[in-house]
C-alpha positions as CSV (number, residue, x, y, z in Angstrom):
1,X,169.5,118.9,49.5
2,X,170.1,116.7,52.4
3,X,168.5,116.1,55.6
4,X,168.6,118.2,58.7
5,X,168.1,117.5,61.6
6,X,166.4,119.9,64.5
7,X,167.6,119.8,68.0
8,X,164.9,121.1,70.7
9,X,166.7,121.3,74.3
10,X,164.5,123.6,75.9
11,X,161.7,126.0,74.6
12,X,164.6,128.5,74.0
13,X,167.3,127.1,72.5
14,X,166.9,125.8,69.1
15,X,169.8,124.0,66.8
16,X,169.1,123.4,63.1
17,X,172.2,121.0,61.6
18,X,171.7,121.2,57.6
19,X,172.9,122.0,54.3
20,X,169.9,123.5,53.0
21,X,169.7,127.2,51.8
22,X,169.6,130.1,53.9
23,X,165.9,130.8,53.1
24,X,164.7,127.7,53.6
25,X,166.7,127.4,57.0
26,X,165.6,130.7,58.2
27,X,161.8,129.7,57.4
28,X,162.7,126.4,59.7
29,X,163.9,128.8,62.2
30,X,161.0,131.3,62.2
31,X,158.3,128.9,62.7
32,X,160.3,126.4,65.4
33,X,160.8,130.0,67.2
34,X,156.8,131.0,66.8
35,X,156.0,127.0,68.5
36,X,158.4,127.9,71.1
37,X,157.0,131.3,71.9
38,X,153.1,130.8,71.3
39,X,151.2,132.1,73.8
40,X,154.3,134.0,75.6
41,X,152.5,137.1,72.9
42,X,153.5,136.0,70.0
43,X,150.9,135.2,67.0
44,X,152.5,132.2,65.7
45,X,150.2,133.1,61.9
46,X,152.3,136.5,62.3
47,X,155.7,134.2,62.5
48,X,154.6,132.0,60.1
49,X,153.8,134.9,57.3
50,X,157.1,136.8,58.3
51,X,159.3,133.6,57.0
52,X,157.0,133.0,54.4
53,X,157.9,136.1,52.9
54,X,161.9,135.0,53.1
55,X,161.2,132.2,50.8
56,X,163.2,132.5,47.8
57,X,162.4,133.5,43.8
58,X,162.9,129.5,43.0
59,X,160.8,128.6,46.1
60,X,157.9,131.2,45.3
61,X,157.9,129.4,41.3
62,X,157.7,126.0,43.0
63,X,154.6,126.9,45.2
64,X,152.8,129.1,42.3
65,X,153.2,125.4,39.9
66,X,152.1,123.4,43.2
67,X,149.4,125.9,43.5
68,X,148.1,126.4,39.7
69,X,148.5,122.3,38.9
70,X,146.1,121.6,42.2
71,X,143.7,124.1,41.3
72,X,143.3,122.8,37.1
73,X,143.2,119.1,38.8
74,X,140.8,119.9,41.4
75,X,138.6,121.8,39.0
76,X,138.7,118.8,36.4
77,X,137.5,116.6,39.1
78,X,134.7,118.7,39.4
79,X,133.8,118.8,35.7
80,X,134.0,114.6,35.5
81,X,132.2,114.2,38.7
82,X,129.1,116.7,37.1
83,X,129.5,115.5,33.8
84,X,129.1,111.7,35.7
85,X,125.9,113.3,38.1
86,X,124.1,114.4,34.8
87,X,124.3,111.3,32.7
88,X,123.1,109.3,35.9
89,X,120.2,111.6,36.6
90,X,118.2,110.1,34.0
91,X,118.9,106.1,34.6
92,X,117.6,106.7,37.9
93,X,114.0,106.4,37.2
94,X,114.7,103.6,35.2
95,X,116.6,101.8,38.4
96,X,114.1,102.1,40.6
97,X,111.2,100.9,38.4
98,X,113.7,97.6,37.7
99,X,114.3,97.0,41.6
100,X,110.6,97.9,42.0
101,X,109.2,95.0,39.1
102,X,112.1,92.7,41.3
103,X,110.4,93.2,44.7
104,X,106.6,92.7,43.0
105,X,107.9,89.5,41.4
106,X,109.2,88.2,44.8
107,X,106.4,88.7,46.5
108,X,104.4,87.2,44.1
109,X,106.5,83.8,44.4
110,X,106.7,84.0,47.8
111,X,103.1,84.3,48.0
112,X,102.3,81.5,45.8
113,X,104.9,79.4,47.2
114,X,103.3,79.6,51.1
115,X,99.6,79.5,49.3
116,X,100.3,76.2,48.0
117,X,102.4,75.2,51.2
118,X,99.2,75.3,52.8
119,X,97.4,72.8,49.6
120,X,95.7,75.6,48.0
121,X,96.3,75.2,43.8
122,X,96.6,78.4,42.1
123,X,94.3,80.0,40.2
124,X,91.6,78.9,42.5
125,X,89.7,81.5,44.6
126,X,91.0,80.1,47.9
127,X,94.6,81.1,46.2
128,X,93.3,84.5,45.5
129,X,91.8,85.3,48.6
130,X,95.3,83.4,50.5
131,X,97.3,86.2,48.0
132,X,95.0,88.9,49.5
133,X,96.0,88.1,53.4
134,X,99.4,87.9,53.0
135,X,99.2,91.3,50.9
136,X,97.4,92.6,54.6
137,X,99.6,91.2,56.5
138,X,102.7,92.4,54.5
139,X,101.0,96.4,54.5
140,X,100.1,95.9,58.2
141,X,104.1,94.7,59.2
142,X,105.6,97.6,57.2
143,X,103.2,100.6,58.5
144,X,104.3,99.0,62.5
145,X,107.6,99.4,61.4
146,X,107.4,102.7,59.6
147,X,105.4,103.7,63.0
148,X,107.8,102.4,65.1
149,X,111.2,104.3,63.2
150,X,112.3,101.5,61.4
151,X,112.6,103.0,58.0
């Protein structure tokens, strides 16, 4: 097969220089012709379906394999991605209770790190009650912002 080359002086006139078959050229043909006359009442689907059905016996095997091999990949795809979705499902819970025990531990250093900023020694009452105020002002700061559309 070599290349061809399609010529397009006017809306009308339409060259094709190739060496391919005659199906294939005529399918070439059909649809440049349908471009050139869409809208001038011609359905360009009805021009595309006429040189469809022109393709060869070798052409028609080509696009059935093209066709089939797509569909088997395409389903396989499906099956790994379900098979992936299923054995995640249940690590889920188990992700969130890990970031969950992070963001409690991080609060808790960066409470006691700002409580004894200010010179009160933990596991005194003043630390607990310092603990307590930031806890307030943390629950206060994310209900504004869960008021406000933040999250």
């Amino acid at each position: 097969m070599s290349a061809h080359r399609v010529i397009l002086p006017s809306a009308g006139a339409i060259k094709i220089q190739n060496t391919l078959g005659a199906s294939e050229v005529s399918v070439h043909i059909v649809v440049l012709r349908a471009a050139c006359d869409f809208g001038h009442g011609r359905s360009l689907l009805r021009a595309i379906v006429e040189g469809i059905g022109k393709l060869s016996p070798k052409t028609w095997k080509t696009v059935q394999f093209a066709y089939k091999t797509t569909n088997v990949a395409l389903w396989g795809l499906l099956v790994a991605w379900a098979v992936v979705v299923l054995f995640s499902i249940p690590r889920l819970s188990d992700a969130r209770a890990v970031v969950e025990r992070e963001r409690i531990q991080a609060i808790a250093a960066e409470n006691r790190f700002f409580c004894e900023k200010w010179g009160l020694r933990t596991n005194t009452h003043e630390h607990v009650i310092c603990t307590m105020d930031l806890n307030d002002i943390r629950a206060r700061t994310e209900e504004r912002l869960i008021e406000d559309g933040g999250f």
